[in-house]
C-alpha positions as CSV (number, residue, x, y, z in Angstrom):
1,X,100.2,99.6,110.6
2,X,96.5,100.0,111.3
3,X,94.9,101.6,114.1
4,X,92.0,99.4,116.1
5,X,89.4,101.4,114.6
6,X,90.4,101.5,111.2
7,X,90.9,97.4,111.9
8,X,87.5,97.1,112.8
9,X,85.9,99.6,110.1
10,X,88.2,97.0,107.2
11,X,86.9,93.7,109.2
12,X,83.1,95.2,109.3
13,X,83.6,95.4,104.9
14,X,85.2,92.6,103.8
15,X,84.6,90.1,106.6
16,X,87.4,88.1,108.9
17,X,88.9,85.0,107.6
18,X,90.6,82.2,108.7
19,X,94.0,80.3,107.2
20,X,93.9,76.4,107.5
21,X,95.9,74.2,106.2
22,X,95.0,72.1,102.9
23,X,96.9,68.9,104.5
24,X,98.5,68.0,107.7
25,X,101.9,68.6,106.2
26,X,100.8,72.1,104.2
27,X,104.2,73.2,103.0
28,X,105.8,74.5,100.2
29,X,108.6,72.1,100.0
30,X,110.3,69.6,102.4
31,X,113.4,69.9,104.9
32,X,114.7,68.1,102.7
33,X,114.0,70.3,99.5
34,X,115.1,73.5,101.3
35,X,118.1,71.6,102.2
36,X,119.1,70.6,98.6
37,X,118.4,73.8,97.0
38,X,120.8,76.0,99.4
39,X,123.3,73.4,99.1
40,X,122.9,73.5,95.0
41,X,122.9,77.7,95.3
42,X,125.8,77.7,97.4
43,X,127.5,75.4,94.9
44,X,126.9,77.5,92.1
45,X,127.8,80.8,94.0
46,X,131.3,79.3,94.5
47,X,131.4,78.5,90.5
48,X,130.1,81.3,89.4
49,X,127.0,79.8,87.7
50,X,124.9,83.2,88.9
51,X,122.8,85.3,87.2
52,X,121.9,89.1,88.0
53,X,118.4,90.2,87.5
54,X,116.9,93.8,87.5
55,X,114.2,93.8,89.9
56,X,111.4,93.2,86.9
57,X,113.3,90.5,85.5
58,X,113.5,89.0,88.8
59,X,109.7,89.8,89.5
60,X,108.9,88.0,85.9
61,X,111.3,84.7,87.0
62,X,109.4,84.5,89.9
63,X,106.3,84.5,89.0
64,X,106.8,81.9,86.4
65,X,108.6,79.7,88.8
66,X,106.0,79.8,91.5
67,X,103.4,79.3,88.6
68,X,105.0,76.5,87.5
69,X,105.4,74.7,90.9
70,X,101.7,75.6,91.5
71,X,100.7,73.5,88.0
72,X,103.8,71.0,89.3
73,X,101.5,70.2,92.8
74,X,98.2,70.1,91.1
75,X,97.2,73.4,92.0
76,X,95.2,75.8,89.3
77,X,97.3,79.3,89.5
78,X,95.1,81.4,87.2
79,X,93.3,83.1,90.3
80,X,96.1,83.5,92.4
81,X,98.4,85.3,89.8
82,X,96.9,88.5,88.5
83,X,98.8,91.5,87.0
């Protein structure tokens, strides 16, 4: 956690910013979404279609999935991705 000053001395460098939202409804996925991908986890826990990951695999997996529903929605990923 930072302390005021060193809060102020980071603002004073690279400026304060503000987060707005793109659209009214700015979310990742619906209530209905969330809903349908728990339920379809919790199915497959119960039938044993799992996979482990190591934490890099997992790291790579993720990355590719959140590119892909970036490019899925329209939105360019290429800056928001770097290694």
């Amino acid at each position: 956690m930072l302390k005021t000053a060193e809060k102020k001395s980071l603002n004073k460098k690279i400026g304060s910013f503000k987060f707005v939202p793109i659209t009214e409804d700015d979310t990742l996925m619906s209530k209905g979404e969330l809903d349908a991908v728990i339920k379809q986890g919790l199915e497959n826990i119960k039938s044993g279609k799992t996979k482990r990951y190591t934490i890099e695999e997992f790291r790579v997996e993720a990355k590719k999935r959140a590119i892909a529903f970036l490019e899925r929605n329209g939105i360019h990923s290429a800056s928001l991705c770097r290694e």
